[in-house]
VEXDREN-2710 file (C-alpha; in Angstrom, 1 decimal):
% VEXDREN-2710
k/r/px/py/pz
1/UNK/-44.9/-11.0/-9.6
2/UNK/-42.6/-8.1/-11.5
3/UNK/-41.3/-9.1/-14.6
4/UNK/-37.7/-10.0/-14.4
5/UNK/-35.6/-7.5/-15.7
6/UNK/-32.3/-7.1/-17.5
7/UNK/-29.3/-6.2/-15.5
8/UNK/-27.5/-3.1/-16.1
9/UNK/-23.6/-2.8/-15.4
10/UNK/-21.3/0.1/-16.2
11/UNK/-18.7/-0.3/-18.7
12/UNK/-15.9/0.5/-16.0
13/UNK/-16.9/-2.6/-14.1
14/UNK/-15.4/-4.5/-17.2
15/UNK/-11.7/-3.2/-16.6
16/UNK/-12.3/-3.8/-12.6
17/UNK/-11.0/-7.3/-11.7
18/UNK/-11.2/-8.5/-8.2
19/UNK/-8.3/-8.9/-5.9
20/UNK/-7.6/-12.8/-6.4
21/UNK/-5.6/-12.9/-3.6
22/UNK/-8.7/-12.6/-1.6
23/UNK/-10.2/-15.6/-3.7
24/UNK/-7.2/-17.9/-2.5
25/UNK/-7.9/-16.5/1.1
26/UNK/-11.6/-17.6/0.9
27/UNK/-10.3/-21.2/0.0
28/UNK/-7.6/-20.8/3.2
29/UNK/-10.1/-20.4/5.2
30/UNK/-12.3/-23.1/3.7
31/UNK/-9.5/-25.7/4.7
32/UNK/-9.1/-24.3/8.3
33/UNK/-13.2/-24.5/8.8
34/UNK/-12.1/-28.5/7.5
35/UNK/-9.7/-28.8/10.1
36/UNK/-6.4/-28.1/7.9
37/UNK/-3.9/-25.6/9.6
38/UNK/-2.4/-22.6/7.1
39/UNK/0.4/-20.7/7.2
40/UNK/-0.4/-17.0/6.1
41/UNK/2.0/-15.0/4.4
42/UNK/-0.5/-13.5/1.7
43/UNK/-2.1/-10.5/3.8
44/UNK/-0.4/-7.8/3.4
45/UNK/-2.0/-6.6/7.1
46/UNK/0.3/-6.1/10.2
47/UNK/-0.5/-9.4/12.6
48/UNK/-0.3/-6.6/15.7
49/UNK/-2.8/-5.0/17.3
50/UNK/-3.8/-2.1/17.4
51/UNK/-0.9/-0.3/20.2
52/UNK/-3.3/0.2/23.9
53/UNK/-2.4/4.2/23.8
54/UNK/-4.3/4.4/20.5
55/UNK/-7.2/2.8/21.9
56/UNK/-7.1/4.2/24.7
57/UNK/-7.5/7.4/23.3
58/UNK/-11.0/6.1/21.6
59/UNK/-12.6/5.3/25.0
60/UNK/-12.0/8.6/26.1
61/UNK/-13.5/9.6/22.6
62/UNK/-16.9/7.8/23.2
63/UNK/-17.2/8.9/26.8
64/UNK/-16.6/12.3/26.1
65/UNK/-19.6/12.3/23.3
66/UNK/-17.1/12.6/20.0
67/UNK/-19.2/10.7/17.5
68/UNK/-20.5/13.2/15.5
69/UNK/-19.3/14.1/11.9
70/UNK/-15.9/16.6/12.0
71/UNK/-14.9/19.0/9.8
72/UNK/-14.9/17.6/6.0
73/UNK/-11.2/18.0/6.4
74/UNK/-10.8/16.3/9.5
75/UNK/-10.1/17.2/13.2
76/UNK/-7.8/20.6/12.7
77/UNK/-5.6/19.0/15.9
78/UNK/-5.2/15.6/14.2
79/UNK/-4.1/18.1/10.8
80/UNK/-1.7/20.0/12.9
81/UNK/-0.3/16.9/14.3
82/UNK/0.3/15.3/11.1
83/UNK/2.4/18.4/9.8
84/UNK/4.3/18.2/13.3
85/UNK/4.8/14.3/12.3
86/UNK/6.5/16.0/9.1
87/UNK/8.4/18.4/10.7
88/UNK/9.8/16.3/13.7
89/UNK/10.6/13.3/11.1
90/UNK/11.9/14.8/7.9
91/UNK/12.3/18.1/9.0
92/UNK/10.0/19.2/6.6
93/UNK/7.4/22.0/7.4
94/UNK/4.3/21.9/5.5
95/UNK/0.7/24.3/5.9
96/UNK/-1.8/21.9/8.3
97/UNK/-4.3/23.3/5.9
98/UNK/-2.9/21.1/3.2
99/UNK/-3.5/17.7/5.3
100/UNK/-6.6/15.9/4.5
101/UNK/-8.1/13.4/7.0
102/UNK/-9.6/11.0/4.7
103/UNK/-11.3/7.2/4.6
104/UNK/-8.0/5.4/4.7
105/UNK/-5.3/5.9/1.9
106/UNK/-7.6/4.3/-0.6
107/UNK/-10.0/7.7/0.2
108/UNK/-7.0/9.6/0.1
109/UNK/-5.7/8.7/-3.4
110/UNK/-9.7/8.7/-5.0
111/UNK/-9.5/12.2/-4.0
112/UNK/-6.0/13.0/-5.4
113/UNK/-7.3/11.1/-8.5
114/UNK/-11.0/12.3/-8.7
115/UNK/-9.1/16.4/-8.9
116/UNK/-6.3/15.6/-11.5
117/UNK/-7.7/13.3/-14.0
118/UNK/-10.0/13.8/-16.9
119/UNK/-11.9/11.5/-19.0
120/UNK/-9.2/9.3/-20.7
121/UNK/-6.6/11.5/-19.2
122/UNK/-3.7/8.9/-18.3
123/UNK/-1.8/8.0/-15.1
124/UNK/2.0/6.5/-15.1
125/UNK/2.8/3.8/-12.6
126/UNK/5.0/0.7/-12.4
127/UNK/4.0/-2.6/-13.4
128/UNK/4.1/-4.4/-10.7
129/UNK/2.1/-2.2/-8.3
130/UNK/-0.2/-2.6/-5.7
131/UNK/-3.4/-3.4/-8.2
132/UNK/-6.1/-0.9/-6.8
133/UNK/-4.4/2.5/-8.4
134/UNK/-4.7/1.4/-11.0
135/UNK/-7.9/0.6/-10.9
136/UNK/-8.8/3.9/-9.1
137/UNK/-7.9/5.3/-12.4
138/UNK/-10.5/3.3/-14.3
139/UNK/-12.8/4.5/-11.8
140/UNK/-12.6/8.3/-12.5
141/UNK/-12.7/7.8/-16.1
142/UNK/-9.1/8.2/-16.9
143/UNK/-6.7/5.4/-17.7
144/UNK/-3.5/4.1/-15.7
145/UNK/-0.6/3.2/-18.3
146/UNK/1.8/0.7/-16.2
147/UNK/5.3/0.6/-16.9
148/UNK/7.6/-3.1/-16.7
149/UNK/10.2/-2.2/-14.1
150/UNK/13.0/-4.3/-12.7
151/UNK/15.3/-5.1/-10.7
152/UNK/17.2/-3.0/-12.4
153/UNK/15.4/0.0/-11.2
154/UNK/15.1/-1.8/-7.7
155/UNK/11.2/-2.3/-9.5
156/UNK/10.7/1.6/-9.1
157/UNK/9.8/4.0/-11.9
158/UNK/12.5/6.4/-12.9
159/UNK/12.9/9.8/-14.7
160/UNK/14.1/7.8/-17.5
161/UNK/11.4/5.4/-17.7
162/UNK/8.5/8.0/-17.0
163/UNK/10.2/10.1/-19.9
164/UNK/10.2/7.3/-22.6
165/UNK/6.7/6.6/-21.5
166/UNK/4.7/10.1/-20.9
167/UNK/3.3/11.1/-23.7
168/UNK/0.4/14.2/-24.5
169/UNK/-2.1/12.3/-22.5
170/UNK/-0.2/11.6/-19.2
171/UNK/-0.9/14.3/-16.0
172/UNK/0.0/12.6/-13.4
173/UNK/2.6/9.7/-12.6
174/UNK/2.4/7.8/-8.9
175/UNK/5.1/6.1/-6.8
176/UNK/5.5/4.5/-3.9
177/UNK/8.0/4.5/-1.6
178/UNK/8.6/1.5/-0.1
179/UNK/6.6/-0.2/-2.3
180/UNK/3.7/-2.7/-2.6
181/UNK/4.5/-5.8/-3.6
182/UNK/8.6/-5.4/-4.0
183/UNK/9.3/-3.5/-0.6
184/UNK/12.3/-1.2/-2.3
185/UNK/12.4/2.2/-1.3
186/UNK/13.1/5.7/-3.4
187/UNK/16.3/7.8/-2.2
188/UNK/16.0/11.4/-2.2
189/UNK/17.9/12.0/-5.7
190/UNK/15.6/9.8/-7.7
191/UNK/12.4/11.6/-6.1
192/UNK/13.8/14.7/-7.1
193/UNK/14.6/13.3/-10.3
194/UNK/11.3/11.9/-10.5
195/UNK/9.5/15.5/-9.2
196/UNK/11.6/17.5/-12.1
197/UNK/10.5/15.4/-14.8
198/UNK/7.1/15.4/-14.2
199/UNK/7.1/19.1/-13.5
200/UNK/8.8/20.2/-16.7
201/UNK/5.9/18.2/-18.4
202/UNK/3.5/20.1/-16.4
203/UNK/2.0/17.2/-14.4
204/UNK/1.8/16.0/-10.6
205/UNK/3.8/13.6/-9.0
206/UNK/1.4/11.2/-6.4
207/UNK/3.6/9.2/-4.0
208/UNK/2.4/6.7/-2.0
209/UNK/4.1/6.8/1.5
210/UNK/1.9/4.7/3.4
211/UNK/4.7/2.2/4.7
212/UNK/6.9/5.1/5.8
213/UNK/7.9/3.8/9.1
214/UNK/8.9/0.1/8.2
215/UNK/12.1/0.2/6.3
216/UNK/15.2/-1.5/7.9
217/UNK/18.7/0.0/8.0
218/UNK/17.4/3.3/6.3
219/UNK/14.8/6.1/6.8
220/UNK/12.8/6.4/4.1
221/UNK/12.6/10.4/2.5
222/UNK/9.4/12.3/1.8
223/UNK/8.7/13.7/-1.4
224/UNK/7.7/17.0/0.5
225/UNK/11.5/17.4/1.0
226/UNK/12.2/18.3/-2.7
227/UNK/8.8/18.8/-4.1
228/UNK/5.8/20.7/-2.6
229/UNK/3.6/20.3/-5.4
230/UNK/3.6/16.8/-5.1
231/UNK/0.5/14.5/-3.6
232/UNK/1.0/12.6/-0.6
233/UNK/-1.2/9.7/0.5
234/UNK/-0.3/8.1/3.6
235/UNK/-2.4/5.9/6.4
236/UNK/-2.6/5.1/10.0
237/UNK/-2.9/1.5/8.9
238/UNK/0.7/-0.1/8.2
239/UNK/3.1/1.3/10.5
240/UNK/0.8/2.2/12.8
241/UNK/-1.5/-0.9/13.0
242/UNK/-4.7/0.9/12.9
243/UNK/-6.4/-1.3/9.3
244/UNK/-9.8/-1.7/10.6
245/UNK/-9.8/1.7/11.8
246/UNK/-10.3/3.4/8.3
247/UNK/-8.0/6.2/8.2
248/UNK/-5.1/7.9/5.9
249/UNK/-4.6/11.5/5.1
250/UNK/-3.4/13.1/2.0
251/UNK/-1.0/16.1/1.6
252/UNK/-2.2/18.3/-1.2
253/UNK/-0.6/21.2/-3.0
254/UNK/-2.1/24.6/-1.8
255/UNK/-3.4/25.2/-5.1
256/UNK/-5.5/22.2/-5.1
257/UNK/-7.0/22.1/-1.6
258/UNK/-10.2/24.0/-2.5
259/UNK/-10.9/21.3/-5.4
260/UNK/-9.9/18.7/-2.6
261/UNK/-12.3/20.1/0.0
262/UNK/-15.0/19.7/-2.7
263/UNK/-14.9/16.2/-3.0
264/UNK/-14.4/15.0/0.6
265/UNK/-17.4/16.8/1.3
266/UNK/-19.3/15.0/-1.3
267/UNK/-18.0/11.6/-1.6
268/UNK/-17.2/11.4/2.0
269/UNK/-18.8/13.8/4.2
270/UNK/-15.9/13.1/6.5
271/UNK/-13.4/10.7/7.9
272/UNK/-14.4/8.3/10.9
273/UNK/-14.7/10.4/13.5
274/UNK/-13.8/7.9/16.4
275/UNK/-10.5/7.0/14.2
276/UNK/-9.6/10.5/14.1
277/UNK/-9.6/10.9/18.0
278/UNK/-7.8/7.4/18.7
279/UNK/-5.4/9.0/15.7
280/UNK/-4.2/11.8/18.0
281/UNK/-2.3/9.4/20.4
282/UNK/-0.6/7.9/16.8
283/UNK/2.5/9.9/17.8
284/UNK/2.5/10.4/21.3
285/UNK/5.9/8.9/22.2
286/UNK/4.6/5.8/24.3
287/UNK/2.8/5.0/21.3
288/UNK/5.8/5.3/19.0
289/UNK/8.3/3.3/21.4
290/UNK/5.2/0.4/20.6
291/UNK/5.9/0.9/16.7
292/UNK/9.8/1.0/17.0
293/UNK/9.8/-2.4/18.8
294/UNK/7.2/-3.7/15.7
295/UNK/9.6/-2.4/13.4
296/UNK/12.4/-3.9/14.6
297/UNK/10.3/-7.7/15.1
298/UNK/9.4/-7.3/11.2
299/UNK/13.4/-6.4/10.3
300/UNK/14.1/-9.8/11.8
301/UNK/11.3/-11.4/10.3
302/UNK/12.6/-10.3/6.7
303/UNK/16.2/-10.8/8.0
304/UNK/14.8/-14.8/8.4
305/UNK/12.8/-15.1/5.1
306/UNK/14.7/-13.6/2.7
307/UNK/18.0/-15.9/3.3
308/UNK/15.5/-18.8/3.7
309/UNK/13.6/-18.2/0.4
310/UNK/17.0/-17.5/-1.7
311/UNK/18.7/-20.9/-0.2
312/UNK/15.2/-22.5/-1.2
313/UNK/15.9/-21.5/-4.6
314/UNK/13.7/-18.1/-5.1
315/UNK/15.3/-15.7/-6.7
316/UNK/15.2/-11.9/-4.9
317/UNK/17.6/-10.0/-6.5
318/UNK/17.2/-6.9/-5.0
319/UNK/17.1/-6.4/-0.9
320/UNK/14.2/-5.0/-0.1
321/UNK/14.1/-2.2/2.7
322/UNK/10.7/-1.5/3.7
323/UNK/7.1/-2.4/4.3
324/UNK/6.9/-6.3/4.9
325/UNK/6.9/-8.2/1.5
326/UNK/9.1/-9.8/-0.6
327/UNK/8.6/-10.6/-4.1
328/UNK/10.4/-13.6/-5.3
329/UNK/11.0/-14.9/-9.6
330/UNK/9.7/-18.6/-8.5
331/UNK/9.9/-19.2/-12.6
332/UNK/12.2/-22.4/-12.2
333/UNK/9.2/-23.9/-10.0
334/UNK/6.3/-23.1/-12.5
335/UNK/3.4/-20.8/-13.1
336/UNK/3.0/-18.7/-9.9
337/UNK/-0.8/-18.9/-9.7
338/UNK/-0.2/-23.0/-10.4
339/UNK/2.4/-22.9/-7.7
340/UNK/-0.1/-20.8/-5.0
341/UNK/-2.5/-22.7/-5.5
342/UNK/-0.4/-25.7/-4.9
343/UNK/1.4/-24.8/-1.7
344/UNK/-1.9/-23.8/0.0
345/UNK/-3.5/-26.8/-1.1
346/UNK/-0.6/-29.4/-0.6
347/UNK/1.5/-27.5/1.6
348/UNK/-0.8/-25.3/3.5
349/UNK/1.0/-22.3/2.9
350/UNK/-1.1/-19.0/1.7
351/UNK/1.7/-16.6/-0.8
352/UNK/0.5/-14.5/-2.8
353/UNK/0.9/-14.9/-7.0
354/UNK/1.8/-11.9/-9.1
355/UNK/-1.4/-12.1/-11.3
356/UNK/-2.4/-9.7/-8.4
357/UNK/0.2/-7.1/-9.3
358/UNK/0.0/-6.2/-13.1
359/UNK/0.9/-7.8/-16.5
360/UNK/5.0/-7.4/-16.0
361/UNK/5.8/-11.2/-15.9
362/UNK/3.0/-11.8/-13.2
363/UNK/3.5/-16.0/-14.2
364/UNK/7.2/-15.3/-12.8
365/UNK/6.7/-13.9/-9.2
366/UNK/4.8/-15.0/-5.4
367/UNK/4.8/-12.1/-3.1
368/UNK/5.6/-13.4/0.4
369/UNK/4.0/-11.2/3.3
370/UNK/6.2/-11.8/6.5
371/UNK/3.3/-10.7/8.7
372/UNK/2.9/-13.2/10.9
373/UNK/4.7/-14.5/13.7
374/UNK/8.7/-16.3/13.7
375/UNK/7.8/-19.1/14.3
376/UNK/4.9/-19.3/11.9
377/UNK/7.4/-18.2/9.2
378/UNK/10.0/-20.8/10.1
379/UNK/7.2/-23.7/9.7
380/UNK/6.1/-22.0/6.5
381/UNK/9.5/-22.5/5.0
382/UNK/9.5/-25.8/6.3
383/UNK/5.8/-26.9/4.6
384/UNK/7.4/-24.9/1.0
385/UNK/11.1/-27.1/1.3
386/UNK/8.9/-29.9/2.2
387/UNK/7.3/-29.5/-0.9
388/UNK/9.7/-28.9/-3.4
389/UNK/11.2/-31.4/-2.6
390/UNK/8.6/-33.8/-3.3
391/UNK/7.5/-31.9/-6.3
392/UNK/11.0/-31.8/-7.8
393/UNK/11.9/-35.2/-7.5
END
């Protein structure tokens, strides 16, 4: 029998917390196994499958023998067809030698990351945020720096902000547009805003665009439009419903695909082949009349919830106009994590508390995910009124 030995973790593991919202999902599910029915409106995953073109596409893929490693870079017809995507959507033309096929947009922004930051080098980003960037920072050695936004700001980092804040350390700051948990969008001034402030500092500007696609009432507007020497990570997973299929890209600056190329090769050989071929139907226009009519089920969706959560007594100050969340102040209720847990547990209603989303006022906020079906929504709303009702009284 070995001895027992002592276990070894890395420091960085420390500043690595887990995503709690997949905690509160593990009790969901415990209560469904017991017979309870829940209400989900934590996941921030589309509830539609995968469009049939798409998969399609993969069939034809395994019979024809693709399932073999591509090029580090990806398929060079997927890379061409994601600058057409650019050009035929923002009428932006960009070098197919700059687009990286990578493991989702998780692979894609550890590879922006992995090239710009240095050991305690720092990273901007606004507090609240979706939480992995910031631990993706942590990762490569450097250190994100959130900063509290508002609705003021529609909760987005602005030139003003990212000046007060950058200081000798900072290289890069990162965006996203619509956002992760808040749903706002950037216009086209405040990215150029944004692209000029970082630039006269001599850093990068990362924007993460991977709900292009879902906005309502408004197309959302590509960094690439006023700023070439940004970072773009985007992902076949939101708009186009393909999560489990592992695949983003990332639009590098010339300069930096060489340094790029580097570390796909190493950390990731290449993206999932098979998702690269079922990729190439992605914007094939019977695939994208399939998305339009998604997009236009989730606008009514949010059109539903938002009114419903306000009248309730949630507090959403700012509309959002993309991806498929709101983030509501639920402060006159309680803690958030308190409140979570008790709606699931009393109410059977899943939400999402901001402890997930950075240290601006986390206490204060739920994120609702409206990705589920109407009718699931309306009986959520019902279970929460229920509820406060009782609890308030």
């Amino acid at each position: 029998m070995s001895p027992e030995r002592p276990t070894h973790t890395a420091r960085r593991m420390a500043d690595i917390e887990p995503f709690h919202v997949m905690e509160l999902l593990g009790r969901a599910r415990e209560l469904e196994a017991a017979g309870h029915d829940i209400v989900h409106m934590e996941i921030g995953e589309p509830d539609f499958g995968t469009p049939e073109p798409i998969i399609e596409r993969a069939r034809q893929a395994l019979t024809d023998g693709h399932t073999h490693y591509t090029p580090a870079l990806g398929l060079p017809a997927l890379r061409e067809a994601i600058a057409g995507h650019y050009r035929d959507r923002y009428g932006v033309e960009i070098d197919p030698g700059r687009v990286v096929i990578t493991p989702g947009a998780s692979g894609a922004l550890l590879l922006a990351l992995g090239v710009l930051l240095d050991r305690d080098d720092e990273l901007l980003l606004a507090d609240p945020g979706y939480p992995c960037n910031r631990h993706f920072a942590r990762f490569v050695e450097g250190q994100a720096r959130g900063v509290p936004v508002d609705a003021t700001t529609r909760y987005q980092l602005d030139a003003e902000r990212l000046s007060a804040h950058w200081n000798e350390r900072c290289v890069a700051a990162l965006v996203a547009s619509p956002s992760n948990p808040t749903g706002t969008l950037l216009e086209r001034s405040e990215l150029a805003a944004l692209a000029e402030s970082v630039r006269v500092r001599s850093g990068r500007l990362i924007v993460d665009e991977i709900y292009h696609g879902l906005t309502y009432g408004i197309e959302a507007e590509t960094v690439l439009a006023v700023d070439h020497g940004a970072f773009v990570v985007n992902s076949f997973s939101k708009y186009f419903c393909m999560t489990g299929w592992r695949l983003g890209w990332l639009v590098a600056p010339e300069e930096y695909q060489r340094e790029v190329e580097k570390l796909m090769q190493n950390l990731f050989i290449a993206a999932p082949t098979l998702a690269q071929h079922a990729a190439l139907a992605a914007f094939e226009p019977e695939t994208r009349k399939i998305l339009e009519s998604r997009r236009a089920e989730f606008e009514r969706r949010r059109d539903f919830l938002l009114p419903a959560l306000r009248e309730l007594g949630f507090e959403i100050p700012v509309e959002p106009r993309g991806a498929f969340y709101l983030y509501a102040d639920c402060s006159r209720f309680g803690d958030s994590k308190q409140l979570a847990s008790d709606l699931l547990e009393k109410a059977g209603v899943a939400v999402t508390p901001g402890l997930d989303f950075g240290n601006y006022r986390p206490e204060q906020h739920l994120r609702f995910a409206y990705t589920t079906s109407m009718e699931r929504l309306e009986e959520g709303v019902r279970r929460i009124a229920g509820f406060l009702r009782v609890d308030n009284h």
